[in-house]
N, C-alpha and C positions, 0 to 999 in steps of 0.2 A: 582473683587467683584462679589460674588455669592449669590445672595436669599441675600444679606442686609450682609454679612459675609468676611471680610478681609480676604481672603486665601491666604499664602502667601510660593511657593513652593522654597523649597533649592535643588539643583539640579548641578552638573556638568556633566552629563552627556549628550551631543550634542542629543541623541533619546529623552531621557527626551523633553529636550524644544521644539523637534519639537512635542512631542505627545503633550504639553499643551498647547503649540500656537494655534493647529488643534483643539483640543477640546475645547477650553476657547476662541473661535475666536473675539467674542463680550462681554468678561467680565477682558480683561486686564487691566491692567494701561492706557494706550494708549485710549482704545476706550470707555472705560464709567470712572468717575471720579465719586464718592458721594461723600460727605463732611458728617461728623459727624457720620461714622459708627460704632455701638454699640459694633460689634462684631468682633475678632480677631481670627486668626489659624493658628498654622503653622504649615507646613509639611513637612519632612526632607527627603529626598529621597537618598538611601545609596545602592552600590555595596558594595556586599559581599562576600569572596571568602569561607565564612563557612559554613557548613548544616545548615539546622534551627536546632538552641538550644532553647527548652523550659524547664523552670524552672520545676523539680518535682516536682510534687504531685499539680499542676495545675490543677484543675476541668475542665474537659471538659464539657460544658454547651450548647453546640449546635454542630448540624455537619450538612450539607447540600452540596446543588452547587449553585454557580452562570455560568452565562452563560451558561446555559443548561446541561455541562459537566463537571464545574471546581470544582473539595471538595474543601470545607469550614470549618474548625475548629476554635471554639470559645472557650476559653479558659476563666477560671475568669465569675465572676457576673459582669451585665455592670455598677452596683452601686459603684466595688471597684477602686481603686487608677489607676490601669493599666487595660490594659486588651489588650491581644494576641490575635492573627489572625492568620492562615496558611491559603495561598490558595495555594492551589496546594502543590508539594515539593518545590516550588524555590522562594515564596515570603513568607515573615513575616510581618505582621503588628504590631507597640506598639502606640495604643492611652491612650493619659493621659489625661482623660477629662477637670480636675482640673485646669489642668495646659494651658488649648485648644494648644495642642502638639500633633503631630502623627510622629514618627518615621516607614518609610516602607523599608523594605530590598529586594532587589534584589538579590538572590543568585549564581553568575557564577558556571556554571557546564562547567566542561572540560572529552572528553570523550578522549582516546587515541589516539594522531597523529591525532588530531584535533582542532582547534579554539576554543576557553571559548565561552559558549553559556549563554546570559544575557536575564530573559523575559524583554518582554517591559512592560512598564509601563501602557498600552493601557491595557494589561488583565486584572487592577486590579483599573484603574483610577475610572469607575462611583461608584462600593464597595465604594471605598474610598469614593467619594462625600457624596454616601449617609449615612455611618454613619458618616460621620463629620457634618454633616447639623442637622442631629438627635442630634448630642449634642447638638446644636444652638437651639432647638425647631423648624425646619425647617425640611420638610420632602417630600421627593423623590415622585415624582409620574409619574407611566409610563401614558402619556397621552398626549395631544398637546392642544394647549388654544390658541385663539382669543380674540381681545376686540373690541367690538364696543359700542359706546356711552357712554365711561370711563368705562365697567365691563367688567371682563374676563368671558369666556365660556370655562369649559374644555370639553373634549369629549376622552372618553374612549370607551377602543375597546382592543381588541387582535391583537397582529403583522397579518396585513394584512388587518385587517378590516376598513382600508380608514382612519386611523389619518393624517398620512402626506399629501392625496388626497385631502381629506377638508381645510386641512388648506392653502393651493394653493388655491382651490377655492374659499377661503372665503376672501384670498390675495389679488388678481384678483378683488374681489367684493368689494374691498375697506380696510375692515377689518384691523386690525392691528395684526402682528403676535408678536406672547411669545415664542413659541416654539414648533415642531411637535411630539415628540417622550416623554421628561420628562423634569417637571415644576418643583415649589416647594409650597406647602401648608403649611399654619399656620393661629396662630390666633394671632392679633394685641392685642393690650391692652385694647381696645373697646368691644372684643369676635366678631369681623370681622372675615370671614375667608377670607383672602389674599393666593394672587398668585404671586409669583415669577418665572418670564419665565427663560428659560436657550436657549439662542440663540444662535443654532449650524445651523451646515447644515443640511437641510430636506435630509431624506432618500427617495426618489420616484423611483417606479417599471417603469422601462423600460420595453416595451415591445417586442424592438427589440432584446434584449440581454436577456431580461424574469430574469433580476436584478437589484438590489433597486441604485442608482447612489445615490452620498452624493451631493447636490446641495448649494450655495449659494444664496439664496431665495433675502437674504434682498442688498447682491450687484446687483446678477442679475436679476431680478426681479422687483427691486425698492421697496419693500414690504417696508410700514412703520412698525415702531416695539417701544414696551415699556418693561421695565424690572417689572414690578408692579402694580397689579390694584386689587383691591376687587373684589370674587367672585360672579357673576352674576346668572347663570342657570350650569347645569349639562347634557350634553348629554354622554348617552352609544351607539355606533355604533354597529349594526348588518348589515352583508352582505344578501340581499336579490335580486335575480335575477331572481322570480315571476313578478314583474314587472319591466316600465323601471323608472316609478318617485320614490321618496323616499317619504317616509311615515312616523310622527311624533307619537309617543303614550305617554299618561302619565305614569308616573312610582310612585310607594309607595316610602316613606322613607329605609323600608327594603330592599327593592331593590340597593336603590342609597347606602348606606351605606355597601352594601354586594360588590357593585362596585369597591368601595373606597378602602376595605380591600381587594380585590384581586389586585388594580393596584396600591398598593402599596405594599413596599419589608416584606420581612417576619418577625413580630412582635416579634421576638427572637434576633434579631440582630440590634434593633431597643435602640438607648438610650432614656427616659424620655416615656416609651410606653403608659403610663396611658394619656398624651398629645395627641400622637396619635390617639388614642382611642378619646379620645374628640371631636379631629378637626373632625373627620370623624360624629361621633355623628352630631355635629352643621352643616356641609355642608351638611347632609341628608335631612335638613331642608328646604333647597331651593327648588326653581322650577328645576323639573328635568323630563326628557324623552327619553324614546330608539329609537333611527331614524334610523329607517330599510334604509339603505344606498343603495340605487339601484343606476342604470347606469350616472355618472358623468357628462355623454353628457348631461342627461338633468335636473341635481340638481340644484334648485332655492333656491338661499339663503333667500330667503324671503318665506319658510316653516318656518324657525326658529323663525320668528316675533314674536308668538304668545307665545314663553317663555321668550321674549327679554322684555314683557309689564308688 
């Protein structure tokens, strides 16, 4: 169960299960159970020993990367029946929204006097999430979120600028964790906007190896943790090492809202986008502030009080 959404992966493949177990560690069958979920997906996950075949005369409607290096081609309007994906040459995507169906192809490549070469599944799993979530009205946000006193706090920042640091320290301080790295935003049926944690391993910078280690927060750590809580305040992280305390400032709606569309994925490859566009509208609304994040030796969680009130 993901952001409120039955996802339900077909797979034989032994890499497969291990990549979903790793990444779905806290939303299996096994370890959260909801009762009366609204929303259904299924995703078929298929080797295949063929090129990608795309239909002629396919409109190409987008081309970009994810993960900093991988092409993306989008194929089809995301309003019609189907709609194609290549990433890269060796994976194919067919989501059918209608149907909440995604068929993803794996393509073996065999190079001479050597082993078929299969991608994992890991290169193309969060893509997936996140447009599958976009057809649910659920949507992707790189950011990491706490709760305390039943409301989520997100806190956005750029890779490096202290999401998964704070979210340890806010652990530590009691706080409740969602998740360090990407949540999920929407609007309830109240025009709430709600958070859906996605609870994986925190990524934290070692310092001895000067590399982010994938940690178990909530076994080791003991961190208590919730899947769901209405949004509270909005913090943006800046690194600041002018000083050694961290500094709270207020922020305009323009701002929070400019946040919002940068830390989330790009609004072409997005299903129901006029949605999007809204959530982000309505959560610019809240209390929000950019916390020049200085040195973590000595960040007091009780700067934040004063957007928590």
């Amino acid at each position: 169960m993901i952001a409120d959404i039955q996802i339900t992966f077909w797979t034989d493949h032994p890499s497969d299960t291990e990549c979903l177990e790793e990444v779905f560690l806290y939303h299996t069958g096994k370890e959260k159970t909801l009762t009366g979920a609204k929303k259904c997906h299924d995703v078929i996950i298929s080797s295949s020993k063929d090129k990608l075949n795309l239909s002629a005369g396919k409109p190409l409607m987008w081309e970009g990367y994810i993960n900093e290096n991988v092409p993306v081609k989008w194929y089809n309007h995301v309003d019609e029946d189907e709609n194609i994906i290549s990433v890269g040459d060796t994976i194919l995507i067919r989501h059918q929204p209608q149907r909440s169906l995604t068929v993803c192809y794996l393509v073996e490549t065999k190079a001479r006097f050597s082993k078929s070469y299969r991608p994992q599944l890991t290169n193309c799993i969060f893509f997936l999430l996140h447009n599958i979530a976009s057809m649910h009205g659920k949507y992707c946000i790189h950011a990491s979120c706490m709760v305390k006193d039943g409301n989520a706090y997100l806190f956005l920042g750029k890779s490096g600028d202290g999401k998964s640091t704070i979210s340890m320290l806010l652990g530590v301080a009691g706080w409740e964790y969602m998740g360090d790295d990407l949540v999920f935003i929407s609007l309830d049926e109240n025009g709430e906007v709600i958070i859906d944690g996605f609870l994986s391993k925190a990524k934290l910078f070692n310092e001895k190896s000067k590399m982010k280690n994938s940690i178990d927060v909530i076994k080791n750590q003991h961190f208590n943790y919730t899947y769901k809580k209405k949004l509270g305040a909005i913090f943006n992280l800046q690194r600041t090492h002018i000083c050694k305390e961290s500094v709270l400032l207020p922020a305009s709606q323009t701002e929070v809202f400019t946040w919002l569309m940068s830390a989330g994925n790009n609004i072409k490859i997005q299903y129901r986008q006029r949605r999007w566009v809204d959530i982000c509208e309505k959560a610019s609304s809240l209390p929000a502030h950019t916390l020049m994040f200085a040195d973590k030796e000595y960040f007091n969680p009780d700067i934040l009080n004063a957007a928590l009130q």
